[in-house]
Structure formats: structure tokens, C-alpha cells
C-alpha positions in Angstrom: -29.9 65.6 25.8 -32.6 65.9 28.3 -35.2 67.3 26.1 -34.3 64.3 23.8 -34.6 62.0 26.4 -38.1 63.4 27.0 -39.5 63.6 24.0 -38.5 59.7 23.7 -40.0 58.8 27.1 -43.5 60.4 26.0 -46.5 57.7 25.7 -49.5 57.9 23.0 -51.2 60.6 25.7 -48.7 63.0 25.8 -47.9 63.0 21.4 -49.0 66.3 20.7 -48.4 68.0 24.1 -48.1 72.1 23.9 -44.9 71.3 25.7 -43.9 68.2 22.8 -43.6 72.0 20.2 -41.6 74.0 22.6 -39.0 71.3 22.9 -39.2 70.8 18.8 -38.4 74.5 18.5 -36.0 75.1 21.2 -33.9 71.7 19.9 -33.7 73.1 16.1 -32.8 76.5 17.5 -30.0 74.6 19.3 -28.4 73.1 16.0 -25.1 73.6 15.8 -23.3 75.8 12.5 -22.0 72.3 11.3 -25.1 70.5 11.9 -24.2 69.4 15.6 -25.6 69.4 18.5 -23.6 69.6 21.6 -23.3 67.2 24.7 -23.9 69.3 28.1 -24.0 68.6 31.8 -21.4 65.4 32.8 -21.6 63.8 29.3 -18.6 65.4 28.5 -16.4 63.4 31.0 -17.4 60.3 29.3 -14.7 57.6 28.5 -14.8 58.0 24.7 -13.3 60.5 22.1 -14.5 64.7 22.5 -16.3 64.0 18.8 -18.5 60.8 19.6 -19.6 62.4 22.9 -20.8 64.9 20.0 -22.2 63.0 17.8 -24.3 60.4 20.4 -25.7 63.9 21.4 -26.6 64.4 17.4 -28.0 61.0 17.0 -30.2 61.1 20.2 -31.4 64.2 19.2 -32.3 63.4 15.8 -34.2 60.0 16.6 -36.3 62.6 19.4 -36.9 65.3 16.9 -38.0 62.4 13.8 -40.9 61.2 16.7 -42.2 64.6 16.4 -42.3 65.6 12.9 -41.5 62.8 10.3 -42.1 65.1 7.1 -41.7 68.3 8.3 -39.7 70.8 5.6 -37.4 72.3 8.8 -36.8 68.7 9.8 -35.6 67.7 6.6 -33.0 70.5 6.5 -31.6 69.8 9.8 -31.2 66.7 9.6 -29.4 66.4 6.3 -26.7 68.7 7.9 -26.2 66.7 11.1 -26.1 63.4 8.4 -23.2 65.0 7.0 -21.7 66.4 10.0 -21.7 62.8 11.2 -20.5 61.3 8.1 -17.4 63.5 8.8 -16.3 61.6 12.0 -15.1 58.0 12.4 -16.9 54.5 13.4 -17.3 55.0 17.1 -16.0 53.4 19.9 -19.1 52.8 22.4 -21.9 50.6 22.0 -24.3 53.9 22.6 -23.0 55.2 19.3 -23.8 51.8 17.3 -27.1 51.4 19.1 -27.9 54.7 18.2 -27.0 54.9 14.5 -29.2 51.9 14.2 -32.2 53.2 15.9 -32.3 56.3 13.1 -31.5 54.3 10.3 -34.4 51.9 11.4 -36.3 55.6 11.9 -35.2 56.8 8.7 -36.5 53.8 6.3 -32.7 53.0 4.9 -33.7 49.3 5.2 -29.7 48.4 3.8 -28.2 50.6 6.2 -30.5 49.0 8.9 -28.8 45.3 8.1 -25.1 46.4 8.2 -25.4 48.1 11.1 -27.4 45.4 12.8 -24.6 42.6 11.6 -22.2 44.9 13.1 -23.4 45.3 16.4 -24.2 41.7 16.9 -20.5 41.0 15.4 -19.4 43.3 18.5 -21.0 41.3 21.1 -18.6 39.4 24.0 -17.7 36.2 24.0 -20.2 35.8 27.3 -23.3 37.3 25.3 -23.2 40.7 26.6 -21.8 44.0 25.4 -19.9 46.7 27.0 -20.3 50.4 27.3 -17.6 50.5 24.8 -17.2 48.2 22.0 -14.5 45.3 23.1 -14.7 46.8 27.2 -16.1 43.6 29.7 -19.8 43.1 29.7 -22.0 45.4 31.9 -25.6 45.4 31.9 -25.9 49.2 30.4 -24.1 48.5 27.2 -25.8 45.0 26.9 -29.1 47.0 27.2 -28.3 49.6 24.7 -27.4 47.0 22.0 -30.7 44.8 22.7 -33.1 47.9 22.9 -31.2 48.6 19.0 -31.6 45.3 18.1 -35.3 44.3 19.1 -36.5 47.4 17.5 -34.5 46.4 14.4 -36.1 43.0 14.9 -33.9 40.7 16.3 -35.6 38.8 18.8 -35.1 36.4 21.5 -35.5 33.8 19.1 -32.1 35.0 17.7 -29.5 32.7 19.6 -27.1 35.9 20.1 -30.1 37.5 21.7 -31.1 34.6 24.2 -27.5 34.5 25.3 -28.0 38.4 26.0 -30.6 37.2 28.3 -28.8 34.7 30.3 -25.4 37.4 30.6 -28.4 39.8 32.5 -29.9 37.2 34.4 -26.8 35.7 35.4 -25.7 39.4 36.5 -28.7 40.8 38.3 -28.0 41.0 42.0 -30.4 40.1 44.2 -31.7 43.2 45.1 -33.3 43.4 41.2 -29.6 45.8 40.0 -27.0 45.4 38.0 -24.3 46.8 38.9 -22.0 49.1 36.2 -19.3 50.8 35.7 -19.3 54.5 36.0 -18.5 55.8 32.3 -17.5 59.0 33.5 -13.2 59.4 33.3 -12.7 60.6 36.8 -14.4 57.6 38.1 -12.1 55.3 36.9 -14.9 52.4 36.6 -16.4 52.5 39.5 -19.7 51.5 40.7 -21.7 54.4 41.4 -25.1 54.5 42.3 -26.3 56.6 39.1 -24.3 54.4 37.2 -26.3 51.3 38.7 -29.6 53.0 38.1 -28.7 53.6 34.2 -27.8 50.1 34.1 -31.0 48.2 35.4 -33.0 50.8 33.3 -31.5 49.9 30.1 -31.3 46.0 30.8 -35.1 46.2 31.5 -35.6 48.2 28.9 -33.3 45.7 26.5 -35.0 42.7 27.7 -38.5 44.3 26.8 -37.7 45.4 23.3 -36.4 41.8 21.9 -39.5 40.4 23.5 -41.7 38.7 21.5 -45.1 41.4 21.0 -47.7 38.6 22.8 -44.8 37.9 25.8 -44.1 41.7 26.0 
């Protein structure tokens, strides 16, 4: 997950860093016999069902590996084995998974896949224009995030109207320190505010706000 995460955060300098290879090769070596990759550190404890955990690992990992290597033969093979070890499972029940899924479809090219799953993440937004870690959960700023930063790369923009009510949920929820406060989505916190928590959630709603951005106001 971290390596993913890295590889994701990289700007135009750092494309084909000696370090951008290592990760590549360590990531494929860590593929799973059914085409998985497995969720470490706290992930696990997440409020959601042992498989999704799973697969949000899988996903994330495939959309990190796709920004290294779009062609290459050993890509190709691994990721047609973590596509079928997906297809295995069931819709998932966190905003992260939806988000996700769109994201690589959008990577992918599969342009039809790319509108369902937009019309179905927009169809899970709250009645007050955000979206919650998990699909149907109150609003918090982290799930909100997760589903803009799908949707503006897929783009959806703020002159969308669901969109522009996105907005107004995050600015109506920013506190006046610059957070947003969020549930923890870890089980033994029962939905508490923690400080990491808070942190992932002003990252993504900046991040969210960013991506459905118009390119000249970005």
C-alpha cells in the first residue's frame, strides 16, 4: 500500500526514478497466487468486509503499477489475474472501493465501464451532497474526497450540480483551523475523531476539490 501510494504521489521529475523500478519489481513479486494483493499495517481493522480490505489493496496497486508501465508484457499478465480475482468478489461497501474501481477503468480505456461506474457513484451520494467512507454511512470529508478525486478525473466537474453541492458539504464542514474532522475507519475506534483520521480527511477534500476543478481555475 505504501509503495502504491508512492508511486501515485511521484511528479513529472521523479517518472523514471531508479527507485520508480525497484518498487515495480518488488509490487509484481508481491502478487498474490489468486491475483491479490494483500492489505498490511492497520488496513486490516478497517470497518468493511476481510475481502474488500483486499481488493482496495488490489485496485490501488494496479492503478500505481499502470503509471509505470502501460504496455508492459508482465503488466498485462498480472493484471488480468487480479481482474478476475476481483471479479470474484461482490459490489463493495465503501466509497474507496467505488472511487477506486473508477480510477482504473478510467486508467484502463473501458470508456462503458467508466460511465456506469461514474452514474453509480454519483447515485451513492447523501442527501447533503457529500459521501461517506462507506456507501449510505453520514457524510465526512474523506469519503466526499475520495468520490470527487474519482469523479473529476472521470470528468465530472464543478459545473456538474452534484459536484457543486460536494463543494458546499466541505465548505460548510471545514473547521476553522483549515480540517475536517472524520471519523476514524478503523473498528476498535468506534468512529472517533482521531488525529490521523483528520489529517486523511483534509488531504483527500483538498485533493477532491482540486481534481473537479476546472484546468484554468486549478
Amino acid at each position: 500500500d505504501t509503495m502504491a501510494r508512492l508511486l501515485l504521489a511521484r511528479g513529472p521529475a521523479m517518472q523514471d526514478a531508479p527507485w520508480v523500478a525497484k518498487f515495480r519489481e518488488q509490487l509484481l513479486a508481491l502478487q498474490g497466487t489468486n491475483g491479490e494483493w494483500k492489505a498490511q499495517g492497520q488496513l486490516p481493522s478497517g470497518r468493511r468486509p476481510a475481502r474488500e480490505i483486499q481488493e482496495v489493496t488490489t485496485l490501488l496497486v494496479q492503478l500505481a503499477l499502470k503509471s509505470t508501465e502501460p504496455s508492459g508484457a508482465p503488466l498485462k499478465e498480472a493484471f488480468t489475474r487480479a481482474d478476475a480475482w476481483i471479479a470474484q468478489g461482490q459490489p463493495g461497501k465503501s466509497t474507496e472501493w467505488w472511487a477506486l474501481r473508477l480510477l482504473l477503468a478510467r486508467e484502463q480505456g473501458q470508456s462503458e465501464r467508466v460511465n456506469e461506474l461514474r452514474v453509480a457513484l454519483l447515485g451513492q451520494q447523501n442527501a447533503d451532497g457529500g459521501w461517506g467512507w462507506l456507501v449510505g454511512e453520514a457524510s465526512d470529508a474523506f469519503g466526499t474526497g475520495l468520490a470527487l478525486q474519482a469523479l473529476g478525473r472521470a470528468g465530472v466537474t464543478t459545473a456538474n450540480a452534484s459536484v457543486a453541492k460536494a463543494i458546499d458539504f466541505l465548505k460548510f464542514t471545514q473547521e476553522a483551523d483549515g480540517s475536517w474532522p472524520v471519523p476514524s475507519t478503523r473498528k476498535q475506534d468506534e468512529k472517533r475523531v482521531r488525529a490521523t483520521s483528520r489529517y486523511w480527511g483534509t488531504a483527500w477534500a483538498v485533493q477532491g476539490i482540486l481534481e473537479t476543478l476546472p484546468a484554468a481555475a486549478r
